[in-house]
C-alpha positions as CSV (number, residue, x, y, z in Angstrom):
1,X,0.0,0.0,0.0
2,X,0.9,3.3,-0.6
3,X,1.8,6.2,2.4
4,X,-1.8,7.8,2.0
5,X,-3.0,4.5,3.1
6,X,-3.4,5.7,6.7
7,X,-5.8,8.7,5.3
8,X,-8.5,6.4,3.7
9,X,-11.8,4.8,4.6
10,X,-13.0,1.9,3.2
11,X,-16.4,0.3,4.0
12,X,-16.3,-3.7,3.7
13,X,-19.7,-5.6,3.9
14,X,-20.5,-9.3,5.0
15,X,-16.8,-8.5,7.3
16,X,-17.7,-10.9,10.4
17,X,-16.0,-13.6,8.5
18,X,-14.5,-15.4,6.4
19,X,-13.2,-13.3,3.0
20,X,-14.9,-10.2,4.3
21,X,-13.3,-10.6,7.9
22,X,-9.9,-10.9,6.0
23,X,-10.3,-8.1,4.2
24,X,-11.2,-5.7,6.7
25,X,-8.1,-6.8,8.8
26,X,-5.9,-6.2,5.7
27,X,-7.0,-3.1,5.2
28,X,-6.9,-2.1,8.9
29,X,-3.3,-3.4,8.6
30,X,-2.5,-1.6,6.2
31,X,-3.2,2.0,7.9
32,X,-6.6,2.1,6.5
33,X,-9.8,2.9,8.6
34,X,-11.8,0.2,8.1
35,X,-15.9,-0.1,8.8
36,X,-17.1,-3.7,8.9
37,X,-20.6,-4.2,8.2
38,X,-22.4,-7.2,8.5
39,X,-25.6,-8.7,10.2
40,X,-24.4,-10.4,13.3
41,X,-22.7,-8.3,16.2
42,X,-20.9,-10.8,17.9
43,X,-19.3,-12.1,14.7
44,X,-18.1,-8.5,13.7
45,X,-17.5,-7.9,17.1
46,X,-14.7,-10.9,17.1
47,X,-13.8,-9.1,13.4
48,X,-12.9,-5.7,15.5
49,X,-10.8,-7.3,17.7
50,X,-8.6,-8.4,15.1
51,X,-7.5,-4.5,15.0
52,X,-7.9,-1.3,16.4
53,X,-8.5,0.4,12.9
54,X,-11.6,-1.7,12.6
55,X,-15.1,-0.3,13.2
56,X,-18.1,-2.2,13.4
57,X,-21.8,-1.6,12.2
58,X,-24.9,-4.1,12.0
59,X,-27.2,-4.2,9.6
60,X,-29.0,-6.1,6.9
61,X,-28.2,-5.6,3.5
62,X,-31.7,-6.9,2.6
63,X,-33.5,-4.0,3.8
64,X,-33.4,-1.0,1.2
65,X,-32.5,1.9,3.7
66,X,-29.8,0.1,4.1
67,X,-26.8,1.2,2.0
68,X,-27.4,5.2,3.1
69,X,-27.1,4.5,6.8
70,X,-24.1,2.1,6.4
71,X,-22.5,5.3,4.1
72,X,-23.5,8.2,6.5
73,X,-22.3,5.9,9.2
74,X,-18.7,5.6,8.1
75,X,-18.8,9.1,6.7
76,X,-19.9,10.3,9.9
77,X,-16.8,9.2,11.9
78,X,-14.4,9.6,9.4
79,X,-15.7,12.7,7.3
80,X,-14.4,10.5,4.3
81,X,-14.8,7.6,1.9
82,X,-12.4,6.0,-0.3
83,X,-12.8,2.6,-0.6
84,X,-16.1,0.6,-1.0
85,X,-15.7,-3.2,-0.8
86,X,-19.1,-5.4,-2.0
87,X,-18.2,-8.3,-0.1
88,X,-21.3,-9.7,1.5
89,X,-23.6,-11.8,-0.8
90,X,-25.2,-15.1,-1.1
91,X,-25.1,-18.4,-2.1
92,X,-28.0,-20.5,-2.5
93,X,-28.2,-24.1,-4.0
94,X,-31.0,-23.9,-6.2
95,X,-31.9,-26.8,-9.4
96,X,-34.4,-25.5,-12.3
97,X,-36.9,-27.7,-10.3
98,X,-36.4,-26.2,-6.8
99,X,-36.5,-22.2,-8.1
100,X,-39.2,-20.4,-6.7
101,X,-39.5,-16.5,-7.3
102,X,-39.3,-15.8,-4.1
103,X,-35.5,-17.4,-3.6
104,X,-34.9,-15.7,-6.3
105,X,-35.6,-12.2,-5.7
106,X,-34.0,-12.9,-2.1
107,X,-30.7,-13.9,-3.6
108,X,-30.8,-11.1,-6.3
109,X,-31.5,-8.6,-3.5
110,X,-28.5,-9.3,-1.6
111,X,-25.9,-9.8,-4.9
112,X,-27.1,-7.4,-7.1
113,X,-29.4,-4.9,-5.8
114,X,-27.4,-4.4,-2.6
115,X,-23.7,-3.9,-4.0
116,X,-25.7,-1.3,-6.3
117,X,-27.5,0.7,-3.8
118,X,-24.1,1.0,-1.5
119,X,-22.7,2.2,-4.9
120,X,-25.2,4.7,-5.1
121,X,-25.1,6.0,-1.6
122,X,-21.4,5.9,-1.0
123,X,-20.5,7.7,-5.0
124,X,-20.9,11.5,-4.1
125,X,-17.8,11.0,-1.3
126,X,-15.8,8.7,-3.8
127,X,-16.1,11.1,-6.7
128,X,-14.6,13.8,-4.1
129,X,-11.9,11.3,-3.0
130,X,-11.5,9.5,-6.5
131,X,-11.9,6.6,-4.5
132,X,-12.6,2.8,-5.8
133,X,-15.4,0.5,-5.6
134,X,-14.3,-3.3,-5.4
135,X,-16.8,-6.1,-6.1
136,X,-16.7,-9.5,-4.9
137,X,-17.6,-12.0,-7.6
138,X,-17.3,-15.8,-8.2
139,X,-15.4,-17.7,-10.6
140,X,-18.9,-19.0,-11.4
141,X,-19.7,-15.6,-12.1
142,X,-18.6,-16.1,-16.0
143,X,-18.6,-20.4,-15.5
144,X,-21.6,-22.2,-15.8
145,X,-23.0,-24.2,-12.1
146,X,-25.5,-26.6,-12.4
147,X,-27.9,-26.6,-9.6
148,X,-26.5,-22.9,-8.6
149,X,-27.5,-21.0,-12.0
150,X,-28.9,-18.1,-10.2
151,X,-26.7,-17.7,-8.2
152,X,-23.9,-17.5,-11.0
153,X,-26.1,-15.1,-12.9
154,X,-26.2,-12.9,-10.0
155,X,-22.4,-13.1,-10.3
156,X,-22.3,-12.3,-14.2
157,X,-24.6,-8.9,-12.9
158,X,-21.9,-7.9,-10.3
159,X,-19.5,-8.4,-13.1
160,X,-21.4,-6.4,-15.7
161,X,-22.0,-3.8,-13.2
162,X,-18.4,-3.8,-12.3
163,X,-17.5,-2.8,-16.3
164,X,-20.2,-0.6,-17.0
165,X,-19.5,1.7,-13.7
166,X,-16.1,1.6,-14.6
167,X,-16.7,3.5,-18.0
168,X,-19.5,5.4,-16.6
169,X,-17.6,6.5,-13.7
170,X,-14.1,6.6,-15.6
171,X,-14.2,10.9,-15.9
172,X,-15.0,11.4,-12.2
173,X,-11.7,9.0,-11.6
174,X,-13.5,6.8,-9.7
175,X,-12.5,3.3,-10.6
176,X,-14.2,0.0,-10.5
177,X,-13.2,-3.0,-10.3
178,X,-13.7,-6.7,-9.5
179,X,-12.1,-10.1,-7.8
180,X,-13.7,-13.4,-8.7
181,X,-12.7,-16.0,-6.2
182,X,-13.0,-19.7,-6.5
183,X,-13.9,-22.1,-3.7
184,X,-12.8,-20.4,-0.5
185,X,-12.9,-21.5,3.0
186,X,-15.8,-19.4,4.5
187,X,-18.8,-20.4,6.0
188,X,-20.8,-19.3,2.8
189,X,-21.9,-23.5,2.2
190,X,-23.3,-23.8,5.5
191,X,-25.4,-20.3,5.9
192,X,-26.5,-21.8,2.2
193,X,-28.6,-24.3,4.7
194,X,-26.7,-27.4,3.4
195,X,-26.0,-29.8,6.0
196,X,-22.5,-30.6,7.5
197,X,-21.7,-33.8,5.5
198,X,-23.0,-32.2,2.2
199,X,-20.2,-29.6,2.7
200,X,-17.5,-31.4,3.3
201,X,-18.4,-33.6,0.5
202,X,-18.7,-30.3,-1.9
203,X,-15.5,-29.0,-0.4
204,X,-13.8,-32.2,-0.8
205,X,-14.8,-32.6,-4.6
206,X,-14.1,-28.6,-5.3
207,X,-10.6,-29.4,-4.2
208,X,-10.3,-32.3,-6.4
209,X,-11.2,-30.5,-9.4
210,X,-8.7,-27.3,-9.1
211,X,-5.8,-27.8,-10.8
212,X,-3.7,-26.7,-7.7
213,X,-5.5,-28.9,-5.5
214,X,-7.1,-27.0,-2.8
215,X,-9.6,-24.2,-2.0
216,X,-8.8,-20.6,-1.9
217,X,-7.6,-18.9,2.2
218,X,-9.5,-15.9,2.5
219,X,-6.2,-14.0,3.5
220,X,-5.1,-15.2,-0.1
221,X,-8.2,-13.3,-1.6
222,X,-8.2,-10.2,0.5
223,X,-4.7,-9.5,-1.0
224,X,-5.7,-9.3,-4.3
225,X,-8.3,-7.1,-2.9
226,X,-6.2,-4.6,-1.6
227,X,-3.9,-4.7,-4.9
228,X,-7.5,-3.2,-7.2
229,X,-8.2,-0.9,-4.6
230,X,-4.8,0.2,-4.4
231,X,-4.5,4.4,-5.3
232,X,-1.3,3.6,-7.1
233,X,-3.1,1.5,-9.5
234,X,-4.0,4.2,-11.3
235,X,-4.7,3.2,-14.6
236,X,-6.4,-0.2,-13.9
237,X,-10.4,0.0,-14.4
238,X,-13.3,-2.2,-15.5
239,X,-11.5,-5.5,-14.6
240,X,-12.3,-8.6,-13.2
241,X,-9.3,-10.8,-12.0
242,X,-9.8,-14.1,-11.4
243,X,-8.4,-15.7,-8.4
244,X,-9.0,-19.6,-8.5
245,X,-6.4,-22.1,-8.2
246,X,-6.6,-22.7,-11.9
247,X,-10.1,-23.8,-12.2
248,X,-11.3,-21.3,-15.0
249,X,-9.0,-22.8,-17.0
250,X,-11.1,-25.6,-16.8
């Protein structure tokens, strides 16, 4: 990071674990002020005590006065923005036969309309800091899933989101990128509702099929996150970098 890191604010969401909690302490790490949003205290509570630099706020992502109050909240205490990381999403097991509308527009909600309306609320302060927005995608977000379409289309939204922003928002030098992770350790298959032996089966076959045999640390995918959001990456815009193992060469 560069030696303005120590001036800049950067919201993460879904920070009380997994990727997001590694990404908030990266960032706190690295100077930054970091506020971790997320929908269960205690878990963002045990994110804050990971380091001092790390605020926490609760609140649910689903509910559409939402994204202003976690953007006033951080600009609030800090009288700045900088960095907005769309972490928190969803991932819901879902076969053509088992969709329902309902699942649907709950998944979309949290992976699509969410990361836009944060976007939304938090732009004003990053077009006065030239500040960054940073998606969280899915390898699956450009691969097919079966039994998981919807949620990879929400994925291929973030990730058309992610390029169209970044030329709409290209002359207010706000830039927008994306990291697509493959299989990471997080507790994203359990919240999914799957039981414990179904996960481990899934995790066990995910690591079989990536070419460098195993799934993804989160600490492995928070530094790539703090590399797009990086202010001396300048010139870097409308991307989305994989981060898989090797299994979108697949």
């Amino acid at each position: 990071m560069t030696e303005t890191s120590a001036d800049r604010v950067v919201i993460v969401t879904g920070a009380g674990s997994g990727i997001g909690r590694a990404i908030a302490v990266a960032f706190a790490q690295s100077g930054a002020r970091v506020l971790g949003v997320g929908r269960r205290q205690a878990a963002l509570h045990e994110t804050a005590k990971r380091h001092p630099n790390i605020a926490t706020l609760t609140a649910d992502l689903h509910d559409r006065d939402a994204a202003q109050t976690v953007v006033d909240a951080a600009f609030a205490r800090w009288q700045r923005l900088d960095v907005l990381v769309n972490n928190a999403g969803a991932t819901a097991v879902m076969p053509l036969a088992e969709t329902s509308a309902d699942r649907i527009a709950e998944l979309f909600t949290l992976n699509v309309t969410a990361p836009s309306l944060l976007a939304h609320a938090a732009l004003p302060h990053l077009r006065r800091s030239r500040g960054t927005i940073v998606n969280v995608s899915s390898t699956y977000g450009h691969r097919p899933l079966p039994g998981a379409a919807h949620y990879a289309a929400s994925k291929a939204a973030l990730e058309q989101l992610t390029r169209s922003w970044a030329l709409e928002l290209a002359a207010d030098g706000v830039r927008v990128n994306a990291l697509a992770p493959g299989p990471t350790e997080s507790e994203a298959l359990t919240a999914a509702g799957l039981p414990d032996t179904v996960v481990e089966q899934i995790k066990q076959d995910e690591a079989t099929r990536i070419p460098l045999g195993r799934r993804g640390e989160p600490d492995e995918v928070a530094t790539w996150i703090l590399h797009l959001a990086d202010p001396s990456a300048t010139w870097l815009t409308g991307q989305v970098l994989t981060i898989d193992g090797g299994l979108e060469l697949l």
